[in-house]
C-alpha positions as a printed Julia matrix, in Angstrom:
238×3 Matrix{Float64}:
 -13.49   -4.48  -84.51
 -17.08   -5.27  -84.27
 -17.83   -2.43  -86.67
 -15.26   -4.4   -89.51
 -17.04   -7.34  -88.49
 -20.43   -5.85  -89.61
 -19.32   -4.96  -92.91
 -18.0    -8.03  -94.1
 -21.2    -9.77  -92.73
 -19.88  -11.8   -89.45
 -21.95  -12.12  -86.63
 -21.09   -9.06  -83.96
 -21.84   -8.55  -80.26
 -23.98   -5.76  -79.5
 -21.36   -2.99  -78.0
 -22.66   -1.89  -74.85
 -21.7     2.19  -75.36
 -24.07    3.71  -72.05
 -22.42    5.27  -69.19
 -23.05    6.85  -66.37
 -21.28   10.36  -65.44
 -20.62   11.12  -62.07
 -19.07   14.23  -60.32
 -19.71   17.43  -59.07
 -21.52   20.44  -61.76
 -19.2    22.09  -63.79
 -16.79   19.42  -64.0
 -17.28   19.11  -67.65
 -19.57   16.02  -68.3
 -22.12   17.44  -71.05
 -19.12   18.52  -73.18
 -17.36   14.74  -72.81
 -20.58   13.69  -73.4
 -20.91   15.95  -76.86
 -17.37   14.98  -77.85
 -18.2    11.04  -76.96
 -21.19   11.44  -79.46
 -19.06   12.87  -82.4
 -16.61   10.28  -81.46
 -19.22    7.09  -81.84
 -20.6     9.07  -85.08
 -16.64    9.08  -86.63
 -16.56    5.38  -85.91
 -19.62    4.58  -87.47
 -21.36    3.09  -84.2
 -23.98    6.49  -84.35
 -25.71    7.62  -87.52
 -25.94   11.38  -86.16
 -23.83   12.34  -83.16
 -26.04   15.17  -81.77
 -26.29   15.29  -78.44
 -29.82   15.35  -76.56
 -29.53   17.56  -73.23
 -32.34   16.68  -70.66
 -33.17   16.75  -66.86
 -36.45   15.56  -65.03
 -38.4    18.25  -66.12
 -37.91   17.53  -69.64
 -39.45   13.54  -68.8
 -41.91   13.79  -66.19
 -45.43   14.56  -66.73
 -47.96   15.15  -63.87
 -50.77   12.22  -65.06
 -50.56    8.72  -65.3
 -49.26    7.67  -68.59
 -48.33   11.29  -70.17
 -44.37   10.97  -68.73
 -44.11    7.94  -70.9
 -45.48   10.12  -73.58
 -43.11   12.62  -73.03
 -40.21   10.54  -72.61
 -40.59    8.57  -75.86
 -40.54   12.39  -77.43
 -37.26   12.96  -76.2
 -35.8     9.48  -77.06
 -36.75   10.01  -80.76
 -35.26   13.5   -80.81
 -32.12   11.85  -79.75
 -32.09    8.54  -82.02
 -28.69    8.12  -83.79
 -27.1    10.24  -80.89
 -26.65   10.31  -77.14
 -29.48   11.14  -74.59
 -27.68   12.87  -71.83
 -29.75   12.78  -68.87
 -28.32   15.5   -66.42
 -28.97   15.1   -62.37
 -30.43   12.06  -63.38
 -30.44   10.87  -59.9
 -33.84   13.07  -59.38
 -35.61   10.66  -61.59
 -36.18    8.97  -58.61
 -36.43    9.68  -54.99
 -37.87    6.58  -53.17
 -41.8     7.66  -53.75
 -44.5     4.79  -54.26
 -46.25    6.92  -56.56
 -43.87    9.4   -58.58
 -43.79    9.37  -62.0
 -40.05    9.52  -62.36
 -39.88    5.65  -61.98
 -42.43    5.67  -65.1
 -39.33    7.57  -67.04
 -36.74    5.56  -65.99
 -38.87    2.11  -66.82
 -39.74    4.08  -70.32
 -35.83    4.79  -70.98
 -35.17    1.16  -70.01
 -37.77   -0.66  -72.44
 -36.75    2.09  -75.1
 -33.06    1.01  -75.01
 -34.09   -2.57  -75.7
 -35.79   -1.46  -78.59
 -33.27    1.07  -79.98
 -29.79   -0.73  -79.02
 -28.08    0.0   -81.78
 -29.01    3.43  -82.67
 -29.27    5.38  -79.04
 -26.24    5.87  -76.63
 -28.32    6.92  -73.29
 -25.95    9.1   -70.36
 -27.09    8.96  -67.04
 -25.38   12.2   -65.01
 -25.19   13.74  -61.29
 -23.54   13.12  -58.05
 -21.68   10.21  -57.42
 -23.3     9.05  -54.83
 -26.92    9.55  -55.76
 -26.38    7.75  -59.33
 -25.01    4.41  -57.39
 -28.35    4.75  -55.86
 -30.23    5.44  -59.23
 -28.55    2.67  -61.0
 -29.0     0.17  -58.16
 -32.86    1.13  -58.12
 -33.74   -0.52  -61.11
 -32.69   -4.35  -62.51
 -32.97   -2.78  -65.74
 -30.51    0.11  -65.74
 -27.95   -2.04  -63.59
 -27.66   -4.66  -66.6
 -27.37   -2.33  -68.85
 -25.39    0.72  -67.84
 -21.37   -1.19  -67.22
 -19.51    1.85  -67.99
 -18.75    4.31  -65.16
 -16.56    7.44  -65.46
 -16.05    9.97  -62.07
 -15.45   13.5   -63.31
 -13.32   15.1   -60.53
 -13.2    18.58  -59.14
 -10.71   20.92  -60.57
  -7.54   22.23  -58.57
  -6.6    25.72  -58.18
  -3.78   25.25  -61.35
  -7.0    23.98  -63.29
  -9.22   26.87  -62.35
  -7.04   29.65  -63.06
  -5.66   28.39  -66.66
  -9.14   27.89  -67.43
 -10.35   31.77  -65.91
  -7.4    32.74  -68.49
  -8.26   31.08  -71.4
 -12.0    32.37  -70.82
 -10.57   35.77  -70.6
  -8.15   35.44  -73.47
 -11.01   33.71  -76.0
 -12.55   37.11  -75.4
  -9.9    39.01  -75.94
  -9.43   40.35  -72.39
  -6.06   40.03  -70.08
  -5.44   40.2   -65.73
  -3.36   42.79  -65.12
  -0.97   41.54  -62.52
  -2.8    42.84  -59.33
  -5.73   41.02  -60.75
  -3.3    38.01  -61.54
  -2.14   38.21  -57.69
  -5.68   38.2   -56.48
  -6.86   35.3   -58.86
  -4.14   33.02  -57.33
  -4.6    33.86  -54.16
  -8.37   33.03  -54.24
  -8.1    29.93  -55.74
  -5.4    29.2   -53.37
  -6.71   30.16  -50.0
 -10.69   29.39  -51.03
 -12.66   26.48  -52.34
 -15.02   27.53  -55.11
 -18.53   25.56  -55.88
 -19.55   25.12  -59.4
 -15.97   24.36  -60.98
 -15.83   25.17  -64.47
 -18.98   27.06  -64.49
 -17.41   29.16  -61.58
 -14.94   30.17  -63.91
 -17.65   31.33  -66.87
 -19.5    33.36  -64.54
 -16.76   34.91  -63.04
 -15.03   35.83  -66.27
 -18.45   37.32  -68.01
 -19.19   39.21  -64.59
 -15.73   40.66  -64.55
 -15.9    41.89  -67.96
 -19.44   43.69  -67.6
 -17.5    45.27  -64.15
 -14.47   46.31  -66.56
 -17.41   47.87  -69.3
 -18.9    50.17  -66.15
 -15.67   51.15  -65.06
 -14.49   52.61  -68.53
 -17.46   53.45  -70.14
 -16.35   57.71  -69.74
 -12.68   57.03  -69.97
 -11.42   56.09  -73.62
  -7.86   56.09  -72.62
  -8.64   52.94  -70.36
  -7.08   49.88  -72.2
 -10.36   48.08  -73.03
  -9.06   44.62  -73.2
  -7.55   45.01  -69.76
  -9.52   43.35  -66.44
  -7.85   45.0   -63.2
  -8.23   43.74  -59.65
 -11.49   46.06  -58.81
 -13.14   43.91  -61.75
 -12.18   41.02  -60.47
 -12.66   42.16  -57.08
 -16.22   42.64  -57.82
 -16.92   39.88  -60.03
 -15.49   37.33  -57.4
 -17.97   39.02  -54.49
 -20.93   38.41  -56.83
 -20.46   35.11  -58.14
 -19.63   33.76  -54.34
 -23.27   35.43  -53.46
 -24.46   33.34  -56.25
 -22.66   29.92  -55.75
């Protein structure tokens, strides 16, 4: 509505479009986030719609004054899209002197100045972004839209280890089927949806071992040893 507004010349309220992500990793924030940018760009409320991926490292210098430096890179890089500031929470961490409040007061007075052309996502753990948010005057007033990403169920996880397998071209055979359920049953997995990408791509380099001397082998077929395997390392890893 404010957008039809615009065009035929009315006066319009400035549409307050940042949000903060919360939930555990893998849950699937940066891709809403992606598909939220395309979304604004569609409507006409973002000239682009690329998405800017960034974490602390990517804002915080080491010397006074360079992290604003840096920051104000990154904004430009995203202008007419959506800065998506992942674990965001580590921007600060209760220290007198670290530079990560110099970011967040950068992001803050950079807002102001680009309001209508720069959608800014603040992401992490629920918990630790009410305490980011809270930390500042500035990002409370300004960040009014909250959405909790929660942890996927054992249904979840295995439709999404099969359509990993499947957009490869590879199938569970129905020992490895057995075993899939059961895991995801009887354990709780850390990492959620990138759980399930690590697990997949480890059970198919498991599956290229296993039949690299045997052509009769159906090569598009993962069995329970792969998965076996793949399972043990990615556990080790999470």
């Amino acid at each position: 509505a404010q957008q039809k507004r615009k065009e035929k010349g009315y006066p319009v309220v400035p549409v307050q479009l940042h949000s903060v992500f919360s939930g555990n990793p893998g849950t699937g924030k940066t891709t809403v986030a992606e598909i939220y940018a395309d979304v604004l760009k569609q409507c006409g409320l973002l000239k682009r719609g690329h998405t800017v991926v960034v974490s602390r490292s990517d804002l915080v210098a080491g010397y006074v004054g360079q992290t604003a430096m840096k920051t104000k890179r990154k904004i430009r890089e995203a202008l007419g899209g959506v800065l998506f500031i992942d674990e965001a929470y580590a921007l600060y961490n209760g220290g007198r002197d670290d530079f990560g409040k110099e970011a967040i007061e950068t992001i803050v007075d950079e807002m102001t100045k680009h309001n209508e052309n720069l959608v800014v996502i603040l992401a992490g753990y629920q918990h630790e972004m009410e305490q980011l948010v809270e930390s500042n005057p500035g990002l409370s007033s300004r960040f009014k839209k909250y959405f909790y990403f929660p942890d996927y169920d054992e249904k979840d996880l295995i439709e999404m280890t099969h359509f990993q397998a499947n957009s490869y071209g590879y199938h569970f055979n129905e020992w490895a089927e057995s075993f899939l359920r059961e895991k995801y049953t009887d354990h709780k997995v850390r990492g959620n949806g990138r759980f399930v990408n690590n697990l997949v791509n480890e059970a198919i380099q498991f599956q290229a071992i296993r039949i690299m001397d045997d052509e009769a082998e159906d090569m598009n077929e993962l069995e329970l040893a792969d998965l076996e395997k793949a399972w043990n390392t990615v556990r080790r890893e999470s």
